[in-house]
C-alpha positions in Angstrom: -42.1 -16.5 1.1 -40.3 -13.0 1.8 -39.9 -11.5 5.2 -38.7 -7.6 6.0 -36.9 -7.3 9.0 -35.4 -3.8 10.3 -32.2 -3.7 12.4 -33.8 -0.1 14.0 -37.3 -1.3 14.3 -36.2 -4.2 17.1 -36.4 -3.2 20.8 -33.7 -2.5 22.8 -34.5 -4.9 25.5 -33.7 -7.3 22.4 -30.4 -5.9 21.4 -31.6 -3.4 19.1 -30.1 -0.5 17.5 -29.5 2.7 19.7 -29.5 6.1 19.1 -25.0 6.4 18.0 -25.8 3.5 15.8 -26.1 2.8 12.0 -26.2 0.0 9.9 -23.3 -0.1 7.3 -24.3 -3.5 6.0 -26.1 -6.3 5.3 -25.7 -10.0 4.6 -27.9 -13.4 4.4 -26.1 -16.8 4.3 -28.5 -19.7 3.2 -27.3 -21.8 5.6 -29.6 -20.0 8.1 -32.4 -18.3 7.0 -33.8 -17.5 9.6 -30.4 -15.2 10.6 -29.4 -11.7 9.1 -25.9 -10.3 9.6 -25.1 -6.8 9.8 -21.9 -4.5 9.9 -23.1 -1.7 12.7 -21.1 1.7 13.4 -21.1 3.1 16.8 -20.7 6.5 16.5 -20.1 7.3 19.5 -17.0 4.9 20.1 -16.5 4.6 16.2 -16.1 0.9 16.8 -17.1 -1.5 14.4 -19.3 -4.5 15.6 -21.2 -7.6 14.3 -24.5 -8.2 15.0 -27.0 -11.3 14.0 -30.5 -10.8 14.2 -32.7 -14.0 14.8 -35.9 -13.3 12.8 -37.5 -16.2 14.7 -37.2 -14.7 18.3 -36.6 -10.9 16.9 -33.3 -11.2 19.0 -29.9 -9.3 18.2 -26.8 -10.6 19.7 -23.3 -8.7 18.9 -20.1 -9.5 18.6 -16.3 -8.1 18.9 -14.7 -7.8 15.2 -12.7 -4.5 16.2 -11.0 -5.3 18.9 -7.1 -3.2 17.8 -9.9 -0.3 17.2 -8.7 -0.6 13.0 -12.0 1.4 12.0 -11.3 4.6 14.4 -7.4 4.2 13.3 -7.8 4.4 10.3 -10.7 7.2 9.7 -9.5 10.0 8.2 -11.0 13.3 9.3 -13.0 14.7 12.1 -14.9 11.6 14.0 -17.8 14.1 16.1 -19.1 14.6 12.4 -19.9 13.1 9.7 -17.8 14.4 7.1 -15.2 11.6 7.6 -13.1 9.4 5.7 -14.3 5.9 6.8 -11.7 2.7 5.5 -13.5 -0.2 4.0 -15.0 -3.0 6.1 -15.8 -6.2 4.0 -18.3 -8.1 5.6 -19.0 -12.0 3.3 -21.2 -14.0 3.8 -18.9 -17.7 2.7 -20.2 -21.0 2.9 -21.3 -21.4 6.4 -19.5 -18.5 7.7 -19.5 -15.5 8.2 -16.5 -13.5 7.2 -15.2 -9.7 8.2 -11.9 -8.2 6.8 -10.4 -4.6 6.6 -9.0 -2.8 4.2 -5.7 -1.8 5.5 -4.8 -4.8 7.7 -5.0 -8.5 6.8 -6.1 -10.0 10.0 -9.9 -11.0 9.6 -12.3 -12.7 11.7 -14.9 -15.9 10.9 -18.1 -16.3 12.5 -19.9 -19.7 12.2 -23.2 -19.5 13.2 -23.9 -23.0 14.2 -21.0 -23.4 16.5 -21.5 -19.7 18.1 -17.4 -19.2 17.5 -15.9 -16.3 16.4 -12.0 -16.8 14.8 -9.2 -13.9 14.5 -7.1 -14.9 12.1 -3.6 -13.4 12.1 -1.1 -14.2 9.4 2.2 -12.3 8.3 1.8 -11.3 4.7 5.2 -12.2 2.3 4.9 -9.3 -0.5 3.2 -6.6 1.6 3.2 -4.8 5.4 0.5 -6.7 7.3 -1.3 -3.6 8.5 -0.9 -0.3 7.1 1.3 2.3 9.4 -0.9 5.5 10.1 0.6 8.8 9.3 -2.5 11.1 11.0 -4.8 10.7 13.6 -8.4 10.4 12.6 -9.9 12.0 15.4 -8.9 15.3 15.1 -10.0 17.8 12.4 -7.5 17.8 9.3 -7.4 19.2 5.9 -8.7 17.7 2.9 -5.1 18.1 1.8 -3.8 16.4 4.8 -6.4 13.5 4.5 -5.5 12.8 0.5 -1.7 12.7 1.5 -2.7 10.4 4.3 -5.2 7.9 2.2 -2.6 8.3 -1.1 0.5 6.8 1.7 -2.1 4.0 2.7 -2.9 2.5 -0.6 1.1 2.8 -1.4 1.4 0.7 1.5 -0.9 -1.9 1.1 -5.0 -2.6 0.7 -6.4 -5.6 1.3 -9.8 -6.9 -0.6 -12.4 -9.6 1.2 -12.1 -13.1 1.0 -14.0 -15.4 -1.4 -14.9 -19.0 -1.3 -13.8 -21.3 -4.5 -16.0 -24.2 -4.0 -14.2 -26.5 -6.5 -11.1 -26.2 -5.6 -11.5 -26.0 -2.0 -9.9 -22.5 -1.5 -10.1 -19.3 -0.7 -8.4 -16.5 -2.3 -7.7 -12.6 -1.2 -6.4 -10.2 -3.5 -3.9 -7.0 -2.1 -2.6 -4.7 -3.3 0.6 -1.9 -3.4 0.0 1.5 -5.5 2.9 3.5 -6.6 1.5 7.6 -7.6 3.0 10.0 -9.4 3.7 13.8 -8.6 0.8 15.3 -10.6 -2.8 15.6 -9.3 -5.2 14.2 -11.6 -8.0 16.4 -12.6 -11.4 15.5 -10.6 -10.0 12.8 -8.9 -9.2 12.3 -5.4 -5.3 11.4 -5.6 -2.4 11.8 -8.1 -1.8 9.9 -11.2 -1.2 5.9 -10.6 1.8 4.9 -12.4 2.1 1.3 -11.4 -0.2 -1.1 -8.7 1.2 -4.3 -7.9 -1.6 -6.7 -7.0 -1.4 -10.1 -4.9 -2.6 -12.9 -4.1 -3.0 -15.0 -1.1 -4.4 -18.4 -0.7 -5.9 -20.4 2.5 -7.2 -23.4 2.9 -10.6 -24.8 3.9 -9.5 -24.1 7.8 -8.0 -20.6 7.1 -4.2 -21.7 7.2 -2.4 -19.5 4.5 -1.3 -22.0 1.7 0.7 -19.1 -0.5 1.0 -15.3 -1.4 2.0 -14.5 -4.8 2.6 -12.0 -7.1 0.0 -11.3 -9.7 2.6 -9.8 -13.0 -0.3 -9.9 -15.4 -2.0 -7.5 -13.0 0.5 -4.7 -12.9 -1.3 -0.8 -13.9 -4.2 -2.4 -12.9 -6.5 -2.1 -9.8 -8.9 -4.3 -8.6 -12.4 -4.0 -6.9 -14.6 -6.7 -6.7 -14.1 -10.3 -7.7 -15.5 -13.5 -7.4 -15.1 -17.1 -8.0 -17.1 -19.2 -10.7 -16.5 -23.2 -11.7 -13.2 -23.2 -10.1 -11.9 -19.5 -12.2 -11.4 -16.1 -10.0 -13.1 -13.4 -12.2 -12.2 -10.1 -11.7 -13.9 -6.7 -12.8 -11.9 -4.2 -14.9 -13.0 -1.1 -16.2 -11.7 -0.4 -19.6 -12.4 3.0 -21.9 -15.5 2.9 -19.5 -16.7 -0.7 -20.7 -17.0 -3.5 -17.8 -15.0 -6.7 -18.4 -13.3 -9.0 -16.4 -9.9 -10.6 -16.1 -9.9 -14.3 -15.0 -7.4 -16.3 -13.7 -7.8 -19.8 -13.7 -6.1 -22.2 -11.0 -3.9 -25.5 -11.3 -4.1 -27.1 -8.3 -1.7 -30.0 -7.6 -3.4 -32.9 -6.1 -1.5 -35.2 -3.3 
């Protein structure tokens, strides 16, 4: 049976959306299905927040996952309008929790559902800064020039992907990464030419303690974007001469 629920349609009295809100995202885990997760903008505070809607009850309950103000930090551009820069919010839905990461710093935060807890986990990342250092205020109006500079100096600091569950091998893996650009703008795109990226990546175990970071060699003049793990391999999208494939890399764990 398939049910439609709306975020905006559910009252206030019962935690729903207001007026300076929007919905960014949208996740299910099938642990619960009666529950929906959602990624909500306040525009008015350009916070980020969690909410979880209880389709049972109709009932939204929120939750802190912004609480260094990362999403208003790192915005690019003016925040009264909507002709902004926003930075990536990953928000994965991972076993039986629910999982929100940023873009340009590694802490993240775990929400289990049965247990009502939310976890901020903090690490110090080996290879890469653990949070990118700003260069620009986002909530003042800047030039398109001055935003591409800023964004260009983030991703040669670091970017940070979402975390993904490896069921077999008991894991999960987070891929970052450093870009190095060159001096000459590319035609129709955004920032200069990208001479080298240098990707990474970390490992934690089933409890979120970081296991290792590594370099990824084979990955270097290549980006990543969206990845996931199948029988125990992390596959990896990569766009090349405008064909989808994928690069796998394929794990050796030693057993105690």
């Amino acid at each position: 049976m398939i049910k439609k629920f709306d975020f905006k349609k559910i009252p206030r009295a019962a935690g729903g959306i207001t007026d300076v809100e929007y919905v960014q995202q949208i996740v299910a885990n099938p642990f619960f299905e009666n529950l929906a997760f959602a990624l909500v903008v306040n525009q008015l505070t350009n916070r980020m927040i969690l909410k979880k809607l209880n389709t049972i009850d109709g009932i939204i309950s929120s939750y802190e996952i912004d609480p260094e103000g990362n999403y208003k930090k790192y915005t690019l551009g003016d925040l009264t309008t909507s002709y902004r820069w926003d930075p990536k919010v990953f928000i994965g839905s991972q076993q039986d929790k629910i999982i929100v990461s940023h873009e340009y710093s590694n802490d993240f935060y775990v929400y289990s559902p049965e247990s009502e807890d939310l976890q901020q986990v903090i690490y110090s990342s080996i290879h890469t800064p653990s949070t990118v250092t700003i260069t620009t205020e986002g909530d003042f109006d800047n030039s398109i020039d001055d935003r591409r500079k800023a964004l260009q100096l983030y991703r040669e600091q670091v970017s940070f992907g979402p975390l993904v569950w490896d069921p077999q091998n008991k894991r999960y893996y987070r891929l970052s990464s450093s870009s190095t650009f060159g001096e000459e703008r590319q035609e129709r795109k955004l920032l200069n030419e990208t001479i080298n990226v240098d990707v990474y990546l970390t490992v934690f175990d089933q409890e979120f303690n970081l296991i290792s970071e590594m370099p990824l060699r084979e990955f270097n003049n290549k980006s990543f974007a969206k990845y996931f793990v199948k029988d125990g391999i992390l596959w990896v999208f990569e766009n090349k001469d405008d064909e989808m494939g994928f690069v796998r890399i394929i794990f050796f764990i030693k057993q105690d």
